[in-house]
C-alpha positions in Angstrom: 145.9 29.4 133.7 147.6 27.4 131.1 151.3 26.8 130.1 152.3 27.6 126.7 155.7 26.2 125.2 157.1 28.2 122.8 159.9 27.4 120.1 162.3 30.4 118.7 160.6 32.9 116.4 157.4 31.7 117.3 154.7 34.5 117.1 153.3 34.7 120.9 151.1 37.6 119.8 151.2 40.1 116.9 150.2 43.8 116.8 147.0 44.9 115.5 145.7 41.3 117.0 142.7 41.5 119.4 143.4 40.4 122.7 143.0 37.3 124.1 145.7 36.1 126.8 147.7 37.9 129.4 150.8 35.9 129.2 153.2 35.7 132.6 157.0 34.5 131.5 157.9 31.2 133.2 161.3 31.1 131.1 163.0 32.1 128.0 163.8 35.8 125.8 160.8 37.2 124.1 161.6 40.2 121.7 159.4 43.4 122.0 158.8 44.3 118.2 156.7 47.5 117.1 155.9 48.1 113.1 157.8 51.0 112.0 157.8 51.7 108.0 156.5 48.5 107.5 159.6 46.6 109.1 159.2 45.3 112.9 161.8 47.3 115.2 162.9 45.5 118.6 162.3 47.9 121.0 162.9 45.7 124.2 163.4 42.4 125.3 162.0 40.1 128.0 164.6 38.0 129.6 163.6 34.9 132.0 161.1 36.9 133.6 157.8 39.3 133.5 154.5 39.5 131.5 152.5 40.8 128.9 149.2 40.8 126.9 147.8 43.1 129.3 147.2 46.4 127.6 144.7 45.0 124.8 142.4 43.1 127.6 142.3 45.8 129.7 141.4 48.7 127.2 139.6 46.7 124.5 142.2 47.9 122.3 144.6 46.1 119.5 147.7 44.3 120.5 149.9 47.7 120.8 153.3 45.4 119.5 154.4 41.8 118.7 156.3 39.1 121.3 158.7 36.9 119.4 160.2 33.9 121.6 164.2 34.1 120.5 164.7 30.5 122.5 162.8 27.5 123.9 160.8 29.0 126.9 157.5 28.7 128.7 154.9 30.9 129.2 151.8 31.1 131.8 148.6 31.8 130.3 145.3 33.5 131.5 142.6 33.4 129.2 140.1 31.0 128.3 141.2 28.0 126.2 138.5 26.2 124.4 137.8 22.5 124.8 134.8 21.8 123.6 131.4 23.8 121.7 128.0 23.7 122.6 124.5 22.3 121.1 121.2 24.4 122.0 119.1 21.2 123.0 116.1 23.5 123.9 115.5 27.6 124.4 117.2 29.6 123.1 120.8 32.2 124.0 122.0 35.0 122.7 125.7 36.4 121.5 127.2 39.9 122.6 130.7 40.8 121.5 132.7 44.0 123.4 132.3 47.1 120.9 135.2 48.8 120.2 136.1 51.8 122.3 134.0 55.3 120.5 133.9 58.8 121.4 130.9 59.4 123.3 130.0 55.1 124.4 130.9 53.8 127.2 133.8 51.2 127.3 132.9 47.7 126.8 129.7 47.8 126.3 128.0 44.7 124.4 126.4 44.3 121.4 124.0 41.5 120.5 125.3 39.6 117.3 122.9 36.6 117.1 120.6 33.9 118.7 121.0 30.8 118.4 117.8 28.2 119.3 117.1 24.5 119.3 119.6 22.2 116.9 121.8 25.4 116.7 125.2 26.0 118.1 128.0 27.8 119.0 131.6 28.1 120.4 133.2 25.9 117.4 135.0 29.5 116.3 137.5 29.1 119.4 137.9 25.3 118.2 138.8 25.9 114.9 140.9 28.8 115.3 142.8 27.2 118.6 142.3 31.3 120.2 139.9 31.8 123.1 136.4 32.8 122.9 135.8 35.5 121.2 132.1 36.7 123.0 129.7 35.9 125.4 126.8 33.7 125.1 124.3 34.1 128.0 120.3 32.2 128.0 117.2 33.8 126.7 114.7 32.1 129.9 115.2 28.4 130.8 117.5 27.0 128.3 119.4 23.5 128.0 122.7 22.9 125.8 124.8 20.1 125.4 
């Protein structure tokens, strides 16, 4: 877990978002906000207390509405938080992403996306973007990164 310090009306997550984090309040009020008519409608608050981010990790689904910090507060995050990418020194690994939820699939399945070999690399998108990892790299046979 990591902590997270928030200022008011910062953006903790935004519908339509993929998930990333499940986020357990330490302290502050967070405002529940879902789209209607193109206009964001509070719908509930958080106060001091509870979580959220759940939903969208555990279906595979979009973030279903948006959490606006109102004050200073802290939040508790669990997710991965990247520090760091990595350089295929020798071998070779390949990327799968989650597919999106279809009629007729099964949920989460993975999809392979690329493959990356020697003097390639990856895991600088979660860098650049400050989110978490977006997929999963796994090696192809003995493989050595840096």
């Amino acid at each position: 877990m990591f902590e997270v310090l928030v200022k008011p009306q910062e953006h903790i997550i935004d519908q339509g978002d993929d998930g990333d984090n499940f986020y357990v309040i330490d302290r502050g009020v967070y405002d529940i906000l879902v789209e209607k008519d193109g206009a964001g409608v509070c719908v509930g608050k958080y106060n001091n207390k509870g979580s959220f981010g759940e939903l969208a990790l555990m279906y595979n689904t979009p973030r279903a509405a948006t959490i606006v910090a109102t004050e200073e507060g802290a939040l508790w995050g669990l997710g991965e938080k990247a520090d760091c990418f990595y350089i295929v020194e020798s071998g070779e690994v390949k990327i799968m992403i989650k597919t999106k939820t279809k009629a007729g699939q099964q949920d989460n399945m993975e999809v392979e996306v690329a493959r990356c070999s020697r003097g390639q690399y990856f895991g600088e998108l979660a860098l650049v973007t400050n989110k978490p990892r977006a997929a999963s790299v796994y090696a192809v046979g003995d493989t050595k990164c840096l």
